[in-house]
C-alpha positions as CSV (number, residue, x, y, z in Angstrom):
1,X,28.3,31.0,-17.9
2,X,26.7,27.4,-19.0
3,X,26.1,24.8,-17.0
4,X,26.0,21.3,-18.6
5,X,23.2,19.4,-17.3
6,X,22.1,15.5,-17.9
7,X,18.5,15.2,-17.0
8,X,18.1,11.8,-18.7
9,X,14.3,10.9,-18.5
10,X,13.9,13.2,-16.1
11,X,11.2,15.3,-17.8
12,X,10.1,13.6,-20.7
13,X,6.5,13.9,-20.4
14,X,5.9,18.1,-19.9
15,X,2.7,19.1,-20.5
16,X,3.0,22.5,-22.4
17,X,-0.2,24.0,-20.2
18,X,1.2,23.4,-16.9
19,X,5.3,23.6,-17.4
20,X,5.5,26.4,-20.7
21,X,9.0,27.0,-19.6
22,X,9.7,23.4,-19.7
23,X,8.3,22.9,-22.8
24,X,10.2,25.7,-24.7
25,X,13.5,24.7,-23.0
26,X,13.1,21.0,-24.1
27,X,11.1,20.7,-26.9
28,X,13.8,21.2,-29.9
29,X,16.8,19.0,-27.5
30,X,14.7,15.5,-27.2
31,X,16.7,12.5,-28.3
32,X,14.8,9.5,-29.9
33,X,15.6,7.8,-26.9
34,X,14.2,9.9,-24.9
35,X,17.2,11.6,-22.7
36,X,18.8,14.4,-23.7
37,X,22.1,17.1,-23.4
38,X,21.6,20.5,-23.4
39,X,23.7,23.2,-22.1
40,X,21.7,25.3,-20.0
41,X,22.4,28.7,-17.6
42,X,21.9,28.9,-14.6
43,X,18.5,31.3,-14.5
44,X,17.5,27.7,-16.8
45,X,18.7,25.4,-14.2
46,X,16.6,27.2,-11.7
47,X,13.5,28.1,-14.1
48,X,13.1,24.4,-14.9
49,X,13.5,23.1,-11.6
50,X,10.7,25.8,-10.2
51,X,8.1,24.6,-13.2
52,X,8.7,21.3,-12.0
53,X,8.6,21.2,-8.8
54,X,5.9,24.2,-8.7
55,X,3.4,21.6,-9.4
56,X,4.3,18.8,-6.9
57,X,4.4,21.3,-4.4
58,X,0.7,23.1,-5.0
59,X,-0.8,19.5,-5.3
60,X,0.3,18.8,-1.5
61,X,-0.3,22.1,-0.4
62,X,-3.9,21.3,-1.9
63,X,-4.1,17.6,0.2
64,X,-2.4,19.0,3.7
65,X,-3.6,22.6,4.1
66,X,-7.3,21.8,4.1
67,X,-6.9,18.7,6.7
68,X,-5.0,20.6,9.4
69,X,-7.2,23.9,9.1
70,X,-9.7,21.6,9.4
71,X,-8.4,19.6,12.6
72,X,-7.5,22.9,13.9
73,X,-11.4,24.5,13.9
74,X,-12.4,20.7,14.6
75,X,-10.8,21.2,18.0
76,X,-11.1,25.4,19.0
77,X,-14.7,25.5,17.8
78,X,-16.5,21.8,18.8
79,X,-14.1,20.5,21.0
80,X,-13.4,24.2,22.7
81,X,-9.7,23.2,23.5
82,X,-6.2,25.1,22.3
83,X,-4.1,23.2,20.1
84,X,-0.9,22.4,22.4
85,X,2.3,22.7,20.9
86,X,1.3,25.0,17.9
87,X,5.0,25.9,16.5
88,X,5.9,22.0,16.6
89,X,2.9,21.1,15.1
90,X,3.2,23.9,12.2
91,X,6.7,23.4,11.3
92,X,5.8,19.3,11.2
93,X,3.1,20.4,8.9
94,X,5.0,21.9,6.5
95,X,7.9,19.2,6.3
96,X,5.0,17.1,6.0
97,X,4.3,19.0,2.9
98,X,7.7,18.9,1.5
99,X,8.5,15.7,2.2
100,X,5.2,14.3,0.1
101,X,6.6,16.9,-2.9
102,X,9.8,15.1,-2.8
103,X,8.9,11.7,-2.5
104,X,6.4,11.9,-4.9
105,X,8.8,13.5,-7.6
106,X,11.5,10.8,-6.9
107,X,8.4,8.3,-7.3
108,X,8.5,9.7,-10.9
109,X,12.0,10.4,-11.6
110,X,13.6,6.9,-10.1
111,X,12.0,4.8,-8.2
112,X,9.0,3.7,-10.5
113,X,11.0,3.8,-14.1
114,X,13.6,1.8,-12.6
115,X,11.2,-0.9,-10.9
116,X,9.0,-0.6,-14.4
117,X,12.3,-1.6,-16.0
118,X,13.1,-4.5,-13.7
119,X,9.5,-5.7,-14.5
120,X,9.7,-5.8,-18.6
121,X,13.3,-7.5,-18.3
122,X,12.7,-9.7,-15.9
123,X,9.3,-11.3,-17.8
124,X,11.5,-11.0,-20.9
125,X,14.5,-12.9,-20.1
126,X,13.8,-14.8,-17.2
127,X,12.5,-17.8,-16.8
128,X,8.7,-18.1,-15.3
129,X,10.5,-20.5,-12.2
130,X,12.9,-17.6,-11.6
131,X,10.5,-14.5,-12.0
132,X,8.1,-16.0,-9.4
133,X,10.5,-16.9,-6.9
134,X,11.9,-13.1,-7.0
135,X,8.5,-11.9,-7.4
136,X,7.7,-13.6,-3.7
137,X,10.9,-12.9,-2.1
138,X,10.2,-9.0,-3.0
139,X,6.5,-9.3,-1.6
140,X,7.7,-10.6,1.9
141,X,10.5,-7.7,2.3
142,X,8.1,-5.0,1.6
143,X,6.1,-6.3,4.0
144,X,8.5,-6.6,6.4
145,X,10.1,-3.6,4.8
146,X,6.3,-1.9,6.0
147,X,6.3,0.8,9.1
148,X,2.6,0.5,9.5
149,X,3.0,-2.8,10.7
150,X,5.0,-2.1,13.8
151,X,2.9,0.7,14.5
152,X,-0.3,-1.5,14.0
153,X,1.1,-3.9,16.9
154,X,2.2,-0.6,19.1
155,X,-1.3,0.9,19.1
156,X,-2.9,-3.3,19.5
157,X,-0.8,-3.4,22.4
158,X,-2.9,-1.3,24.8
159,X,-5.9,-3.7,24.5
160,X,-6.2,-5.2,28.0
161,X,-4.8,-9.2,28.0
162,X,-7.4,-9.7,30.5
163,X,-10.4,-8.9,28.3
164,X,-8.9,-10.5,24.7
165,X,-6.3,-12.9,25.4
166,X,-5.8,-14.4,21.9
167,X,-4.8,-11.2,20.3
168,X,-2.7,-9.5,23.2
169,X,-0.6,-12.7,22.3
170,X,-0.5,-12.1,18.9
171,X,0.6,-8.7,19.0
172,X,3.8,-9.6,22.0
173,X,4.5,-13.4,22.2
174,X,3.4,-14.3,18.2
175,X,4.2,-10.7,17.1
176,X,7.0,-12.2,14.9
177,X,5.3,-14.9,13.2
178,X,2.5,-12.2,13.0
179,X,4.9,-10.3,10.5
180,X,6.3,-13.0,8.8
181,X,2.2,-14.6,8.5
182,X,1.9,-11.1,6.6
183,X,4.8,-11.2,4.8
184,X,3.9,-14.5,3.4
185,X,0.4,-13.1,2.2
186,X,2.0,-10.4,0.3
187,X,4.7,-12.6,-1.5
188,X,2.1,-15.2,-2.5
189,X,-0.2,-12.4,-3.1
190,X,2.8,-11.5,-5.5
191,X,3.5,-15.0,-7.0
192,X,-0.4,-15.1,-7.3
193,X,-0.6,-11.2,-9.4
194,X,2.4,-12.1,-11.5
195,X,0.9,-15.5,-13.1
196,X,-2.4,-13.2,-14.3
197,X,-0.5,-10.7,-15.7
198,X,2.3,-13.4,-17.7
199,X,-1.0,-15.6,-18.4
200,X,-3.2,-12.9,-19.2
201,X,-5.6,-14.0,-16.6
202,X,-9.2,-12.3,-15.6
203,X,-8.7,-10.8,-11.9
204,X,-12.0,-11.9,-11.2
205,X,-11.5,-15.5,-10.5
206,X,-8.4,-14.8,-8.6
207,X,-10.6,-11.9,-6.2
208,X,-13.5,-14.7,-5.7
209,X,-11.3,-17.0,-5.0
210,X,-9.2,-15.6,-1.7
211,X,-11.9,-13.2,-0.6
212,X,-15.0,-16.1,-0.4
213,X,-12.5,-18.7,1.8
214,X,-11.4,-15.7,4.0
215,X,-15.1,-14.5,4.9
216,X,-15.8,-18.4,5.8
217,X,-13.0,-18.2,8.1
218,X,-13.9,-14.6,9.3
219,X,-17.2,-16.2,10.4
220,X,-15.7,-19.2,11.9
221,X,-14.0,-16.9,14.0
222,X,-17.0,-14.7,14.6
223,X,-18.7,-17.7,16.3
224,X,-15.8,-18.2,18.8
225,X,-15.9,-15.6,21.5
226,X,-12.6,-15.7,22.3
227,X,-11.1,-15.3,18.3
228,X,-14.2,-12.6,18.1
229,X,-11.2,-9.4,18.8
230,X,-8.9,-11.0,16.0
231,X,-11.1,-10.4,13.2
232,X,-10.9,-6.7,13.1
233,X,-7.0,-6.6,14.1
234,X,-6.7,-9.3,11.4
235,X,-8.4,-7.2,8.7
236,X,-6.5,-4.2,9.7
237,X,-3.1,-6.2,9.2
238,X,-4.6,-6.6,5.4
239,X,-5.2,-3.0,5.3
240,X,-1.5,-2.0,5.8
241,X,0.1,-4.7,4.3
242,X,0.9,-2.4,1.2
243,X,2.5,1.3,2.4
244,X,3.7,4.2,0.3
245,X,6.6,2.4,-1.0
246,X,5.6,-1.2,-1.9
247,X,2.3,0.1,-3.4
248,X,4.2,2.0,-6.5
249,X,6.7,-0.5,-6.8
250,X,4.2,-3.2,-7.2
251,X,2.5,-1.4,-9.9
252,X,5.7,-0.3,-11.6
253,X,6.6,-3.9,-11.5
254,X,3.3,-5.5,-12.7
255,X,3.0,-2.6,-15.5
256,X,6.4,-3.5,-16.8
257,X,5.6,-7.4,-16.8
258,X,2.1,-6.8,-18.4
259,X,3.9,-4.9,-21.1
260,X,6.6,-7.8,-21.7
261,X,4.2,-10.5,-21.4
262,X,2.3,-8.1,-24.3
263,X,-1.2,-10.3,-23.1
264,X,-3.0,-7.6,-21.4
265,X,-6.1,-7.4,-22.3
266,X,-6.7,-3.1,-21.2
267,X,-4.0,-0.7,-20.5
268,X,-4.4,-1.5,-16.5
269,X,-3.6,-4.8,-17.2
270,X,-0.7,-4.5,-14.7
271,X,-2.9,-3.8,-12.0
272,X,-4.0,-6.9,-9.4
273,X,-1.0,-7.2,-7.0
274,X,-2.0,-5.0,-4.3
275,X,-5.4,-6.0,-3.6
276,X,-4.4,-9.6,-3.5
277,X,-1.9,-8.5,-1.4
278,X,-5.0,-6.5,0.8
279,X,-6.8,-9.9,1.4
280,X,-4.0,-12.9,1.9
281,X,-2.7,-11.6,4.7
282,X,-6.0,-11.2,6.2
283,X,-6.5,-14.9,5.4
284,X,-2.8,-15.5,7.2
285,X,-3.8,-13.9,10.5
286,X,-6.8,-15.7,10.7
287,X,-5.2,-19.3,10.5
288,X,-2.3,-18.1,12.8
289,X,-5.4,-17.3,15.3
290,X,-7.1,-20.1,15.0
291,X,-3.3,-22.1,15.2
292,X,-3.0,-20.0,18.4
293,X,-6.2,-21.1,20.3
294,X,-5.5,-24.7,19.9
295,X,-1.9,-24.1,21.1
296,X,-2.8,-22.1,24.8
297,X,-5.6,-21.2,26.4
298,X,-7.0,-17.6,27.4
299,X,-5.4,-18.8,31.3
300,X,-2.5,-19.7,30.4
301,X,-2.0,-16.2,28.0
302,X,-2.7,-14.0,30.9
303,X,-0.9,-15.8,33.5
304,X,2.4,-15.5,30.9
305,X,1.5,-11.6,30.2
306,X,1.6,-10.7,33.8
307,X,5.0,-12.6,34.4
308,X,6.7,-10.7,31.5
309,X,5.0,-7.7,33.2
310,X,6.8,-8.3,36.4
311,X,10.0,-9.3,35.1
312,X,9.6,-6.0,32.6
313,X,10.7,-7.7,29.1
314,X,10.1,-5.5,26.1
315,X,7.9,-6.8,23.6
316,X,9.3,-7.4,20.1
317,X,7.3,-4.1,18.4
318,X,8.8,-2.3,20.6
319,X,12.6,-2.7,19.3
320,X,11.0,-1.2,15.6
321,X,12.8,1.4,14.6
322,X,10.2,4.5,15.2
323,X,12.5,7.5,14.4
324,X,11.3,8.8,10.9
325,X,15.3,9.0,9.6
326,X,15.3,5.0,10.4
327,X,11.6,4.6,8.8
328,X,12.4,6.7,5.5
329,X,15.8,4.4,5.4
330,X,14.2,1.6,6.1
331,X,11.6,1.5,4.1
332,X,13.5,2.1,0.1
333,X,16.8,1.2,0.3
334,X,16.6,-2.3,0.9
335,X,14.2,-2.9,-1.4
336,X,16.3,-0.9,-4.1
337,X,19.1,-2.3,-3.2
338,X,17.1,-5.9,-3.7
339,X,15.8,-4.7,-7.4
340,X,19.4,-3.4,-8.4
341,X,20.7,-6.7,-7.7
342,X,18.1,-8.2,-9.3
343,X,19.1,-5.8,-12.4
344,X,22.9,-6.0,-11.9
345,X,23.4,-10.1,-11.1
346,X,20.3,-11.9,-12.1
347,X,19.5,-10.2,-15.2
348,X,23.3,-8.8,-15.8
349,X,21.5,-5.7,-17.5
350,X,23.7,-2.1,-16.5
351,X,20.8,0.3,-15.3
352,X,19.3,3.0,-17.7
353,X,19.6,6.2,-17.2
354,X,21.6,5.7,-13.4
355,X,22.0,9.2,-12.6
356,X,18.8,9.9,-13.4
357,X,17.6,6.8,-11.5
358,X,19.9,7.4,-8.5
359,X,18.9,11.5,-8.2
360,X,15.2,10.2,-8.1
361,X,15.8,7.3,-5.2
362,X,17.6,9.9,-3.6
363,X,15.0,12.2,-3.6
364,X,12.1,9.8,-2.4
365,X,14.4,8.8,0.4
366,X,15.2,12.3,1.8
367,X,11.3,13.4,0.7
368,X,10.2,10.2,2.8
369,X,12.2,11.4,5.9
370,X,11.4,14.6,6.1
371,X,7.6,13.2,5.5
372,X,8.0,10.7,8.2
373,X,9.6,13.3,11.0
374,X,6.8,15.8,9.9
375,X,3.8,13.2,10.3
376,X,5.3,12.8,13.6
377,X,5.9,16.0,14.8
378,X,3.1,17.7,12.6
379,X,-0.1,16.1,11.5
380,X,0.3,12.8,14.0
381,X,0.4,14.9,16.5
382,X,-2.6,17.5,15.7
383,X,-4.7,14.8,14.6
384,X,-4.3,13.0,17.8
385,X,-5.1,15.6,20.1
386,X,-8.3,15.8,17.9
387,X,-9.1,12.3,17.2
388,X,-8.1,11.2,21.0
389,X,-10.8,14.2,22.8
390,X,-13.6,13.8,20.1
391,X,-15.4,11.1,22.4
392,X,-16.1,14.0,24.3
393,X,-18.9,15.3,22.2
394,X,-20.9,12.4,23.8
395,X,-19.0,10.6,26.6
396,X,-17.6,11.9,29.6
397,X,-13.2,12.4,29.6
398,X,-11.3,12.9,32.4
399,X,-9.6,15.8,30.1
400,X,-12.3,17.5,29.6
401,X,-14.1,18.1,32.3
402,X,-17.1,19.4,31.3
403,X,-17.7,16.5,29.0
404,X,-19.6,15.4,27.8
405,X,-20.1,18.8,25.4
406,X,-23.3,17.8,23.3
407,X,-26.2,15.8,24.3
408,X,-25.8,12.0,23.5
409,X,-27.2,11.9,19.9
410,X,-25.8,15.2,18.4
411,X,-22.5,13.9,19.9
412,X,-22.3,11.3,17.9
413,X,-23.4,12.9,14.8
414,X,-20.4,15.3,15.2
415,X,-17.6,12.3,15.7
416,X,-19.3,10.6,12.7
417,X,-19.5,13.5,11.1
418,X,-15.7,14.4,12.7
419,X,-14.9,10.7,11.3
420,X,-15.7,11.7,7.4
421,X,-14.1,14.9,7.0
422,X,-10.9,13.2,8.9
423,X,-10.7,10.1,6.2
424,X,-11.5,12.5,3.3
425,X,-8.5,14.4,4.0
426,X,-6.2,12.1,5.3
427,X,-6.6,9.9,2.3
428,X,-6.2,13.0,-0.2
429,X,-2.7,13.1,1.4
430,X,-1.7,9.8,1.4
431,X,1.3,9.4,-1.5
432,X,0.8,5.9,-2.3
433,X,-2.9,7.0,-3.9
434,X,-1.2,9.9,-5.6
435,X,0.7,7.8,-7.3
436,X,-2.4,5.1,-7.9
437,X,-4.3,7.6,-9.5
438,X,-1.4,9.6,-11.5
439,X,-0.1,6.0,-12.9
440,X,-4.1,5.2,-13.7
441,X,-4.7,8.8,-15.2
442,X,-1.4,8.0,-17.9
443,X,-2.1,4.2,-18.1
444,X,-6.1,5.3,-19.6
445,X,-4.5,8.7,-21.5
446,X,-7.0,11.0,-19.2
447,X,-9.8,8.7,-19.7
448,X,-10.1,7.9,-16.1
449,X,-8.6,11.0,-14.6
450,X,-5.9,11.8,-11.1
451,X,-8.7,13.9,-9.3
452,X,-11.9,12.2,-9.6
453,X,-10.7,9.0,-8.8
454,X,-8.9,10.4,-5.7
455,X,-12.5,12.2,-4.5
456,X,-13.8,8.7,-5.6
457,X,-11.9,6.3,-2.8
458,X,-11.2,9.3,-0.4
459,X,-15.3,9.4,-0.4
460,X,-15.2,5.9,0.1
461,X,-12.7,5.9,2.9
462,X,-14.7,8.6,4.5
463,X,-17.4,6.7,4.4
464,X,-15.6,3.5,6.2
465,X,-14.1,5.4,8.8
466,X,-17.3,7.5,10.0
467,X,-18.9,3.6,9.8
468,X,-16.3,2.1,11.4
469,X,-16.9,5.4,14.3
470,X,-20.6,3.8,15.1
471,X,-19.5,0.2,14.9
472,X,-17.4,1.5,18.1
473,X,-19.9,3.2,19.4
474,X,-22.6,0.9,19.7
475,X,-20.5,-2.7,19.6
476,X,-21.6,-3.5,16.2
477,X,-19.8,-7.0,16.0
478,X,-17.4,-6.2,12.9
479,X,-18.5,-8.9,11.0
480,X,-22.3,-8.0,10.4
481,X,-20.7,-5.2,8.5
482,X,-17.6,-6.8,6.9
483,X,-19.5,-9.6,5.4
484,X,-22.7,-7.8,3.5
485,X,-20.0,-5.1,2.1
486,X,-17.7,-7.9,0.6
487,X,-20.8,-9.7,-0.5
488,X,-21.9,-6.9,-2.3
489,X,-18.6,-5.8,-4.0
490,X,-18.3,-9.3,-5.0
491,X,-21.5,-9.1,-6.9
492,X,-20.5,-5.4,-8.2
493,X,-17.4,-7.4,-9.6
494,X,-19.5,-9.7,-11.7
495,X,-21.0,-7.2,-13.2
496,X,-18.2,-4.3,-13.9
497,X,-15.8,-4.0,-16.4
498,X,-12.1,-5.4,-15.8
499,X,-10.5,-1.7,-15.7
500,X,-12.2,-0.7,-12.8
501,X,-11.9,-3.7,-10.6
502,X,-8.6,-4.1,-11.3
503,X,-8.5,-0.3,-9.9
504,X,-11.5,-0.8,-7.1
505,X,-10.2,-3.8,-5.5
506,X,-6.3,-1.9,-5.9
507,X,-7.5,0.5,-4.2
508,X,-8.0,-1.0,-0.9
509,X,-4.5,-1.7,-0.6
510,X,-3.3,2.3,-0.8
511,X,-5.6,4.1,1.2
512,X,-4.9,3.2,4.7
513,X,-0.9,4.5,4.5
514,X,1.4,6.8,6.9
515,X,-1.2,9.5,6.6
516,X,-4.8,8.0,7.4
517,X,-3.7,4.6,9.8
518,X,-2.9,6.7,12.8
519,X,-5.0,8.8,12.4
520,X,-7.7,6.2,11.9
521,X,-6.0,3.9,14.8
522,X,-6.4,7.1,17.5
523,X,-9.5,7.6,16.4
524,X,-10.5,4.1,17.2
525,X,-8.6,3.2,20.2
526,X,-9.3,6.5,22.0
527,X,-13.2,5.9,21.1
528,X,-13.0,2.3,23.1
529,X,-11.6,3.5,25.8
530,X,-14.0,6.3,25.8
531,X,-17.5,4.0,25.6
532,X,-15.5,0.7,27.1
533,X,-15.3,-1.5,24.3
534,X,-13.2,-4.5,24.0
535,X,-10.8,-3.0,21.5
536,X,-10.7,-0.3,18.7
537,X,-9.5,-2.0,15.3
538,X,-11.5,-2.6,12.9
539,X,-12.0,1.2,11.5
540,X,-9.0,0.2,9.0
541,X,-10.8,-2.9,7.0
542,X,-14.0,-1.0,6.8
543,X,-11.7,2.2,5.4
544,X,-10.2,-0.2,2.9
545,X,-13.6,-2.1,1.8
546,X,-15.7,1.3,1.3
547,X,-13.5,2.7,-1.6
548,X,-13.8,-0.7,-3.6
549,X,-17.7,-0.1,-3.7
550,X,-17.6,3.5,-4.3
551,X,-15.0,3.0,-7.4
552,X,-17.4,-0.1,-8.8
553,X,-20.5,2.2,-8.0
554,X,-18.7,5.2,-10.1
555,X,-18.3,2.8,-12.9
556,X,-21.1,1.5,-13.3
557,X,-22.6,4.9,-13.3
558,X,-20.6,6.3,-15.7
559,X,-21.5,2.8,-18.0
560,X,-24.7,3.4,-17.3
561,X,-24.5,7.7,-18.3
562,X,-22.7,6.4,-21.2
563,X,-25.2,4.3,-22.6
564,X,-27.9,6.7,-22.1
565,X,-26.2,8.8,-24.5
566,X,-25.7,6.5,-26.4
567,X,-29.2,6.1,-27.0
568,X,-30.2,9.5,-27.1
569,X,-27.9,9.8,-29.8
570,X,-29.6,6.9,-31.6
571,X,-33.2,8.1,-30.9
572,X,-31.7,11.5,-32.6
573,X,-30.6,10.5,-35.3
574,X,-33.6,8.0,-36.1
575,X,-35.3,11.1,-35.7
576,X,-33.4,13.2,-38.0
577,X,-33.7,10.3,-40.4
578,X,-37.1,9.8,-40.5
579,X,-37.6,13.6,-41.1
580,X,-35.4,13.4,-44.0
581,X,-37.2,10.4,-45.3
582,X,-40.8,12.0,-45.3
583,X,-39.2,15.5,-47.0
């Protein structure tokens, strides 16, 4: 019997190497707009469905199978402890897995089409008063919108009050101007990447221009002992300003008004949003620091901690939602329900394609569930045990007791080295850089393709975490590092082309989602409790500033591999000429 099936845009880009079935099914039924009817049976239905889905679900098995066999050995063979809680952890593992295919595929289906839409119409038809105020009020519910947040203050909580005043405060008595400080980074981050790509505007100025004041602040702060601790919990606030939600829909929506405004200048003209949105709220936290020093004093902070202590008040992270139904929830529908008003009120434009659009917001809200109850019960929970004992290499832990397992220096070496392999994976999993580097990878034709840029800023987040492991280790102040690695990307900036630091300094804003943060935040806190540091953060902004130099670095390699063939070519062909000359 047929089935009658609307897919809508559902499939209109099948590549006839990976989806054959697909391609032989659609090929002959696409409309000139681009949806299509087609009656179909139901071995069809199912055939289709399995081509394209098959694919979503090999590329996560591909990102989440490697890190938790690897977390797994991490901790039988170096660690020489059992994983506890085996059958919870697997079967979190592999809704971990599931949920990322789902999410991602509704990325595709609804959620990014539909905000791409809302992007062209609304540069098109609205005016540039109206586009930027909806354009900021979008950037301050995503960020409020953001689950990373709330788990940033919940793992910033543990720092002793005693030991850093300022930022225990910031994190319970200021935790909601904390959010709303972030909030307003992201929206004017927003107002700020919208005017470029309407104006056509270089990113460059823009990058110089809130990175150099917020490294003059970052070493005011430095200089003051007691705002020392809120430079690395201020840079990690930058680093999860953007999750896996916001970070697609701000590119859907800058793609949308670069191709409206028609003054791009490259095909990632779009791009620019998120790592403004990266550095503002940085810049935020830092003044709301500095605000809070001249408002109380370290004795006055503690003496109000241990009263709310004693009385047992709950700090304000605490009432976030933390179940991963609430998170998943949470975190898309009202900012969908934001963009379709935006779509059905503002504009007064019916919304293409809606069953098509609604089956693919559907699907990244029940993939982003099932992904957030996984993380929980799955990889959260693996990479914790890991993460929390791998000070034992080196240090002594009541939970191990014959710790410390390796002499002092080859300790290290194997949390540093513990450190890499952790980011490298974590950030291979992380949806909101699957769906950086598949938009990049269509946005350049192939030119600039899904994989290597992936290896590209996971190597680079690697590289910031296993840092970010010795800065812990041995108290490097934060700010000896932070400040010669913005330096240098700013002078890597001057010299690379626009494509790439639009993606470099992009980049920054996606890699510290659900996936690495935690992960990253264990690592860090359980490490400064294990050597006695002051606090733990930090590992975040150094994970979010390595991948902008090792995209710029990859760039200008590959400009300078290009020329070099270039020339060779040349020499050739002088040579072949010259032959031809003396015959």
């Amino acid at each position: 019997m047929n089935k009658t099936i609307r897919f809508g845009a559902y499939l209109r880009e099948v590549d006839i190497k990976q989806r054959p079935i697909s391609y032989a099914l659609l090929s002959q039924r696409i409309a000139p707009d681009g949806s299509f009817n087609m009656q179909l049976r139901g071995i069809d239905t199912y055939r289709l469905l399995r081509s394209c889905l098959g694919i979503r679900l090999r590329d996560q098995l591909k990102a989440v199978v490697p890190l938790a066999g690897y977390l797994v050995l991490f901790q039988l063979l170096i660690l020489k402890q059992n994983v506890a809680d085996a059958w919870v952890i697997g079967g979190g593992l592999l809704s971990v897995i599931v949920g990322l295919m789902l999410f991602m595929e509704g990325l595709k289906v609804g959620l990014m089409p539909f905000s791409e839409t809302i992007g062209n119409t609304l540069s098109s038809r609205g005016r540039l008063s109206t586009v930027l105020y909806v354009i900021f009020l979008l950037g301050v519910g995503a960020a409020f919108a953001e689950p990373a947040i709330g788990a940033l203050q919940a793992a910033g909580a543990s720092v002793d009050v005693r030991k850093a005043p300022y930022h225990h405060a910031l994190l319970n008595d200021w935790a909601l101007a904390l959010v709303l400080v972030i909030g307003l980074g992201v929206g004017l981050a927003a107002v700020l990447g919208a005017l470029r790509i309407l104006q056509g505007w270089s990113l460059r100025p823009l990058i110089y221009l809130t990175v150099i004041p917020t490294l003059a602040i970052t070493v005011y702060c430095m200089r003051d002992p007691a705002l020392r601790p809120i430079v690395g919990l201020a840079w990690d606030c930058g680093a999860t300003a953007i999750g896996p939600v916001a970070a697609p829909l701000a590119l859907a929506l800058g793609i949308g008004m670069a191709g409206a405004a028609g003054k791009g200048r490259s095909s990632l003209s779009g791009f620019g949003i998120i790592s403004l949105a990266s550095i503002l709220p940085v810049l935020g936290v830092l003044v709301l620091a500095m605000i809070l020093a001249e408002t109380a004093s370290p004795e006055e902070i503690i003496a109000a901690a241990a009263a709310r202590t004693q009385d047992g008040s709950d700090a304000w992270y605490a009432t976030v939602p933390s179940h991963g139904i609430l998170l998943g929830i949470r975190a898309i529908l009202p900012l969908v329900l934001f963009l379709y008003c935006i779509q059905r009120y503002l504009l007064r434009e019916k919304i293409p394609h809606r069953r098509t659009t609604g089956f693919g917001i559907g699907l990244a809200v029940l993939g982003l569930i099932v992904f957030n109850v996984g993380l929980s019960y799955g990889l959260n929970r693996l990479g914790g045990q890991s993460a929390g004992l791998a000070p034992a290499t080196f240090t002594h832990m009541a939970e191990i007791p014959a710790s410390p397992l390796y002499t002092f220096t080859i300790g290290i070496g194997i949390a540093a080295l513990f450190a890499w392999f952790l980011g490298f994976g974590a950030t291979m999993a992380e949806p909101a850089l699957n769906a950086l580097g598949q938009t990049v990878e269509n946005l350049t034709n192939g030119a600039l393709r899904k994989t290597t840029l992936m290896k590209t800023i996971a190597f680079g987040v690697a590289a910031g975490i296993a840092i970010g492991v010795i800065k812990i280790i041995f108290a490097i102040p934060l700010g000896w590092l932070l400040l010669p690695g913005y330096l240098l990307a700013l002078l890597l900036t001057i010299v690379s082309s626009e494509e790439y630091v639009a993606v470099a300094w992009d980049s920054a804003g996606v890699t510290t989602g659900p996936v690495t943060m935690p992960l990253a935040l264990t690592m860090g806190l359980g490490l400064g409790d294990g050597v006695g540091a002051l606090e733990g953060f930090g590992i975040l902004a150094l994970a979010s500033l390595c991948p902008i130099l090792a995209v710029l670095g990859a760039g200008l390699r590959t400009r300078w591999k290009i020329r070099k063939r270039h020339a060779a070519d040349a020499e050739f062909l002088e040579g072949e000429q010259t032959t031809l000359d003396l015959a």
